[in-house]
C-alpha positions as CSV (number, residue, x, y, z in Angstrom):
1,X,113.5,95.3,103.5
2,X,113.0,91.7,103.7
3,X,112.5,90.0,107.4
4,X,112.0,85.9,107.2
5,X,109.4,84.8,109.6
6,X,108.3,81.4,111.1
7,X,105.5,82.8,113.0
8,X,102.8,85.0,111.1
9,X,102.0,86.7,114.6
10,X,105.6,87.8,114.9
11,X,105.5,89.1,111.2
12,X,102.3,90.9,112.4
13,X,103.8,92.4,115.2
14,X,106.2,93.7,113.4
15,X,104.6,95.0,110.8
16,X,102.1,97.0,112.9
17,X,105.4,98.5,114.5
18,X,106.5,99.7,111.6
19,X,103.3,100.8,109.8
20,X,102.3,102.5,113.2
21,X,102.2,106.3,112.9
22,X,105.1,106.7,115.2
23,X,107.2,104.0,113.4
24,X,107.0,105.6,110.0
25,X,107.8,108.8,112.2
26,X,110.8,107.9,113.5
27,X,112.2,106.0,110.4
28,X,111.3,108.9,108.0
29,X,113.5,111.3,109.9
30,X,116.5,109.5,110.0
31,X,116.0,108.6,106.2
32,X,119.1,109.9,104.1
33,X,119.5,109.6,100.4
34,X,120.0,105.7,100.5
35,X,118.0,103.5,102.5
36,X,119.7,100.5,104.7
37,X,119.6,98.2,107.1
38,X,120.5,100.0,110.2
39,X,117.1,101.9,109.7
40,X,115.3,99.6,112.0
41,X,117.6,100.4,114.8
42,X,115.5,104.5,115.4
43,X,112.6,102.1,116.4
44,X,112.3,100.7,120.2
45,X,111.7,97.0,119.0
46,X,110.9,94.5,121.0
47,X,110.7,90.9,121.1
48,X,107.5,89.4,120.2
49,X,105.7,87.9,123.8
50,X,102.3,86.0,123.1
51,X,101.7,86.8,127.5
52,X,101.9,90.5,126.5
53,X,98.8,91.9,125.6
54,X,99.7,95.3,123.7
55,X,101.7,92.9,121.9
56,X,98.6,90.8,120.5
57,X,96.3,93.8,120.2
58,X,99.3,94.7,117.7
59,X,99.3,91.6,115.6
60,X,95.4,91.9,116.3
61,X,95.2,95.2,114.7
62,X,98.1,94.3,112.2
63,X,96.0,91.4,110.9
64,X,92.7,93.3,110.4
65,X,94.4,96.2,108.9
66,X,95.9,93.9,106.0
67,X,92.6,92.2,105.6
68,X,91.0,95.5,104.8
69,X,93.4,97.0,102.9
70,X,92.7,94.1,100.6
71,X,89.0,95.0,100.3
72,X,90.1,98.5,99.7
73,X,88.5,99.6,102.8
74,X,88.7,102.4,104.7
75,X,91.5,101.9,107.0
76,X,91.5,105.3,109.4
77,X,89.6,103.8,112.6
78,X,91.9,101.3,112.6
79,X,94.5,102.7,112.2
80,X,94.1,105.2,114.9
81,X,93.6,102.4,117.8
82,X,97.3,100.8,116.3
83,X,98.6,103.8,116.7
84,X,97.4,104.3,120.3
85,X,98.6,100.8,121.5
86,X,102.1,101.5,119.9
87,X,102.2,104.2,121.6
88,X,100.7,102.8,124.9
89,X,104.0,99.8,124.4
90,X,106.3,102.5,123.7
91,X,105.1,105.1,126.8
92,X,104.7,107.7,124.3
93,X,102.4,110.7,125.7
């Protein structure tokens, strides 16, 4: 899937929803046999809000993750604090 951005921090944002362990949840239980578009729509997305600070600790997080992962780094840590805040934006337990 292809999403054109004019903002990296919105790009971020998104991609730390959807790289969250709850987003890959949710969109690999509604997976059939073909992907498409209308995947997106199992996740609560919201519209990026610089004043909204879950929503920079996610680009935040986002942005360190993708640095890391191109050192080949270990990655769990940080991943576990994404996957907090998403679910801290999303009210999930």
């Amino acid at each position: 899937m292809i999403v054109p951005f004019d903002d990296e921090d919105k790009a971020h944002f998104l991609c730390g929803l959807l790289n969250s362990e709850i987003g890959r949840m949710r969109i690999n239980r509604s997976i059939t046999s073909e992907a498409h578009k209308d995947i997106i729509n199992v996740l609560p997305l919201q519209k990026f809000d610089r004043k909204n600070k879950l929503h920079n600790e996610i680009v935040k997080m986002s942005k360190q993750l993708h640095n890391l992962a191109q050192d080949g780094r270990d990655l769990e840590k940080l991943e576990s604090k994404l996957n907090s805040i998403v679910k801290e934006l999303w009210k999930i337990g």
